[in-house]
N, C-alpha and C positions, 0 to 999 in steps of 0.2 A: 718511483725514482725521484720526481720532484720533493717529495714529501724527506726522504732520505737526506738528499741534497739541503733543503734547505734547514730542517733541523743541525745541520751541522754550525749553522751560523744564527740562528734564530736567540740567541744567547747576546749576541753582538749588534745585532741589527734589530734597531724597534719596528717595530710591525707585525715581522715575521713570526713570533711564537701564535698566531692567530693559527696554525696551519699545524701545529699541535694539536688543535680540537677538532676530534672527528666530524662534528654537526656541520664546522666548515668545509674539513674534506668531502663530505657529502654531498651539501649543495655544489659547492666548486666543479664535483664530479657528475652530479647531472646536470648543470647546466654546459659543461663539457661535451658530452655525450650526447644532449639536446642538438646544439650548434652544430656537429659533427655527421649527425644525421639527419637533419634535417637540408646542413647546406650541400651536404654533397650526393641527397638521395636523384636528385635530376641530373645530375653530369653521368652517375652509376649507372640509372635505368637506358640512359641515351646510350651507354654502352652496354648493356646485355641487348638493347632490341638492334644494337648496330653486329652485333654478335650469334645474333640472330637465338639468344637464348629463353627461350618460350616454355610456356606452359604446357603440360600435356593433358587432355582429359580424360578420364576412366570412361568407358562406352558405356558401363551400369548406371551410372551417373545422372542427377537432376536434369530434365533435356535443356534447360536454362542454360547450364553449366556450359555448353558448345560456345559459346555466346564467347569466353573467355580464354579461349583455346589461344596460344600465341602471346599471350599479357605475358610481361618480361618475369621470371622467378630466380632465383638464388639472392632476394636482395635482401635476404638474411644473413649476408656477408657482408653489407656495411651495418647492419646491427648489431653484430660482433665487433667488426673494427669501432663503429661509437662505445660500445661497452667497455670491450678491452686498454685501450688506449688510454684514456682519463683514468681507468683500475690502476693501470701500471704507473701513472702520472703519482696519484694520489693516496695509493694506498703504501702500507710500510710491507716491503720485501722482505722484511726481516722474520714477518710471522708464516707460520706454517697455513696457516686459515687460508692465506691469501694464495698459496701456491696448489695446495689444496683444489679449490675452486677454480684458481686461473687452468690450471691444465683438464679439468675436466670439462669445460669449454671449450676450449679448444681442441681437446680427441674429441666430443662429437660433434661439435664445427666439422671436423675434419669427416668424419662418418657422414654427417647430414650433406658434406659438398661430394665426397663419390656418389650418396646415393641419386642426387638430381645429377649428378654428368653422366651417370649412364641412363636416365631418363630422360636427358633431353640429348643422347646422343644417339639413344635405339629408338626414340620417337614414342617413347610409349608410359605410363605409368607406372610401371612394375619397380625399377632402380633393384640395388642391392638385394637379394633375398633375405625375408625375414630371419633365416636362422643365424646369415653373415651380419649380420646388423645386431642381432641381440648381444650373438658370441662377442663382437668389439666393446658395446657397451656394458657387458656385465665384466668382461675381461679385466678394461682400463678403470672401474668403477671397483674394483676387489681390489686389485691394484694399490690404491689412494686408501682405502678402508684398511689394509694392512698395514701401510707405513704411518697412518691417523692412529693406529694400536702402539704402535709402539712411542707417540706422542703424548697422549693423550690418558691422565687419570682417572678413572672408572668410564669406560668408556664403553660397557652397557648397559648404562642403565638410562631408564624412560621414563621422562615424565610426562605425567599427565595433565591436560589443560586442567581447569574450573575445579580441580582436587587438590587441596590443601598436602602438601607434603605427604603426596600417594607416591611411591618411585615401584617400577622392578628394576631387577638387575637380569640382564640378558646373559651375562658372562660373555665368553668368544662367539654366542649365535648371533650375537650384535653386528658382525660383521657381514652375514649373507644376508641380514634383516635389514640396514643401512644400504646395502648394495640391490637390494630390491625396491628400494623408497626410490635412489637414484633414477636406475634405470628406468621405474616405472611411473615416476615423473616424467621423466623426458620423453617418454613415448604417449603420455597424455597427453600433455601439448602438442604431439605432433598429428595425434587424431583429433585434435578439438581446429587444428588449425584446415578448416574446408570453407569458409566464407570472407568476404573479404575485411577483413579487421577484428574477424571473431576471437584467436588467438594473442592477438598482441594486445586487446584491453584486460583480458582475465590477469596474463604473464604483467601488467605493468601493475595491478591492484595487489597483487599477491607478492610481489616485490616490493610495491610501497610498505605494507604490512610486514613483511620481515626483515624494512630498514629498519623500522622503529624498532620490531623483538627482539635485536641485534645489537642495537644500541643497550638496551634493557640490560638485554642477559651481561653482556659487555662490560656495563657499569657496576663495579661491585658495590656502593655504596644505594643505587637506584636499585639495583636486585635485589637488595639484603632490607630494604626499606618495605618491597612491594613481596617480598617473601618470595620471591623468583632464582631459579636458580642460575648463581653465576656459572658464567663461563670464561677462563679469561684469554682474549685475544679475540672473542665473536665480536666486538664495536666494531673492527676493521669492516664487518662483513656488510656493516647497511653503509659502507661505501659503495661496494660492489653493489649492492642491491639498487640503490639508488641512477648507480649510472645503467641499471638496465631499464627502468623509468624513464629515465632521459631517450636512450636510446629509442626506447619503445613509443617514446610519445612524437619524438621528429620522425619516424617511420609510416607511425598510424596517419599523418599526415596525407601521405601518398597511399596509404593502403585502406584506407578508409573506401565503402563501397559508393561508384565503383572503381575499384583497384586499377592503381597505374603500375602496381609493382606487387608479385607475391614474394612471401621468404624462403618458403622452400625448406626443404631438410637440413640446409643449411644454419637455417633459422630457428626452426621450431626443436629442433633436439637438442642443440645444446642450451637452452632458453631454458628449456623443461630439467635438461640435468643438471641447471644452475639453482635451480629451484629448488630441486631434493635435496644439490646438498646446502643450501642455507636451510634448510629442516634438519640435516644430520649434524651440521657445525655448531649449530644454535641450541641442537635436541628439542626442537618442534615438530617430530618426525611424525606423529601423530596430531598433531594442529594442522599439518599440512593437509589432511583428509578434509579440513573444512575451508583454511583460506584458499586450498584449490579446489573447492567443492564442485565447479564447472567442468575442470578437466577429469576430475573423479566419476562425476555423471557419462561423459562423453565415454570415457573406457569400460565402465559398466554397461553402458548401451550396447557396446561393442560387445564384449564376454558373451553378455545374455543372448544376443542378437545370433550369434556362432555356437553356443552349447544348445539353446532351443532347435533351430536348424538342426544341427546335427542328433539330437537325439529325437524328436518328433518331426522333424522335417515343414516345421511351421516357425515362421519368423512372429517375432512380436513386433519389432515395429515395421512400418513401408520401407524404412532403409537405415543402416545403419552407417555413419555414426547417427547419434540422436537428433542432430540439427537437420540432418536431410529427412526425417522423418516428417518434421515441423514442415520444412518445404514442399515437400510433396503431399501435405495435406492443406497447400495453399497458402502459407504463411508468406508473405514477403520477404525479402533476404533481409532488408534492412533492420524489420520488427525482430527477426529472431535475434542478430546480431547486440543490436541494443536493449534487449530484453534479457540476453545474456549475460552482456555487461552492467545491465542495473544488479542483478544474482550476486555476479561475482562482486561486487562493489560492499551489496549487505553483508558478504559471506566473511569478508575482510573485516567489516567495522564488528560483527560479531566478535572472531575471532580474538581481536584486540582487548575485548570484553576477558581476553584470560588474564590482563593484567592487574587486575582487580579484583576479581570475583575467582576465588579460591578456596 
């Protein structure tokens, strides 16, 4: 809105054309989104504990875990509001990218806040049943990939990181294949998200990482330099990206172990669906398997942990997701948390490594 507004004068007024370049709306916008959550994460938690909105714990669960029962959660809604707010500020309303992304945020915002208010209104962990929860997100995720089709020229085709001008072309299967990146991003975030700050370091690295690919793809002159392919309209997106950065680093603040504040499904699903789609906007849809290479571990632990079971009726690990595994074979909360996020941190500067080596 800002951005809209003030390009209308930026012509007339010296200063203002500074707000033209994305690099500025960027920082502008995380350190927007910084300030935003960080100054208003203690007024918010005072009100969920004044509101009495609490944690619940699973009973199969680490016995540590009890410890934590009642710590305030959904404060994945002011993560959203730092994110969204500076988006809307600073990003151009005019593109499609942007509306794109902004509403897929916010349905599952919306998804991830029914599902903790009927968790913390039945007292219990359960919330939304899995199948209601998939059907909203794969629903409103086809939804966005349809009217993305009729935007959008060649819009399935895939490239490949570290391969010199390898492409397919998916044709119309592009569209359930994008809506599976989605979906299945935002639900790896929401299983990686079980310790305290485990989820929002991977979510703020792999964001940082596809400000810059954003930027890249974005620039037609930097793309066509580094043999990368353009996109035009993706630079808006490592706006967005960056104010989830910001967000996520005034949060980790308070959520850092041990936790004054969790996020809840309010937090970790649409975090997650923000993520796949700067993989589908950008067509790093396949990079994403490694700058999320964290959340991709966690949901594989998961799969394996539930097909094993069920078909031999022997687990492979102590507990699934994979981080309670580490725990229950004595790891410290702290060690794993930060252990993880040194992973996700290499996984990203790899990653980057595609902008070069092709």
């Amino acid at each position: 809105m800002l951005y809209n507004l003030i390009t209308l004068y930026s012509s007339k007024i010296a200063g203002l054309n500074v707000v033209k370049y994305i690099t500025f709306r960027a920082g502008v916008g995380m350190l927007s989104a910084l300030l935003i959550s960080f100054l208003l994460s203690p007024w918010f938690i005072r009100k969920l504990k004044h509101k009495q909105i609490g944690q619940s714990i699973r009973d199969d669960g680490p016995k540590s875990h009890f410890s934590k029962a009642g710590t305030p959660t959904m404060g994945g809604g002011l993560i959203l509001f730092a994110v969204l707010i500076p988006a809307l500020l600073w990003m151009d309303w005019g593109a499609f990218n942007f509306w794109a992304i902004f509403v897929i945020t916010c349905g599952y915002g919306a998804i991830g806040f029914f599902d903790d208010y009927l968790k913390i209104s039945k007292k219990n962990s359960k919330g939304l049943s899995g199948k209601l929860k998939l059907l909203c997100q794969f629903s409103l995720a086809l939804v966005i990939m349809i009217l993305y089709h009729f935007y959008v020229d060649n819009l399935g085709t895939l490239h490949f990181p570290f391969l010199k001008n390898v492409k397919f072309d998916l044709g119309l299967y592009y569209i359930p294949f994008a809506v599976l990146v989605i979906v299945g991003s935002s639900n790896a975030v929401n299983l990686t998200d079980g310790l305290d700050g485990l989820a929002i370091g991977p979510v703020m690295t792999s964001a940082a990482c596809f400000s810059i690919l954003a930027y890249v793809t974005g620039h037609k002159y930097i793309a066509e330099y580094l043999n990368y392919p353009y996109i035009p309209g993706a630079g808006e997106l490592s706006i967005f990206a960056a104010c989830m950065v910001g967000a996520g680093l005034g949060f980790l603040w308070y959520n850092t172990y041990p936790a004054q504040v969790f996020m809840g499904d309010v937090g970790s699903l649409p975090l997650g669906g923000a993520l796949g789609m700067l993989a589908v906007l950008t067509k790093h849809e396949i990079l994403l398997t490694l700058i999320g290479g964290i959340f991709v571990l966690v949901a594989v632990s998961v799969i394996f942990q539930v097909a094993s079971f069920k078909l031999t009726g022997k687990r492979i690990f102590r507990m699934a997701p994979i981080h309670h595994h580490f725990e229950l074979k004595g790891w410290p909360e702290p060690k794993i948390i930060v252990r993880f996020w040194i992973i996700s941190i290499i996984l990203a500067l790899l990653s980057l490594l595609s902008l070069k080596i092709r």
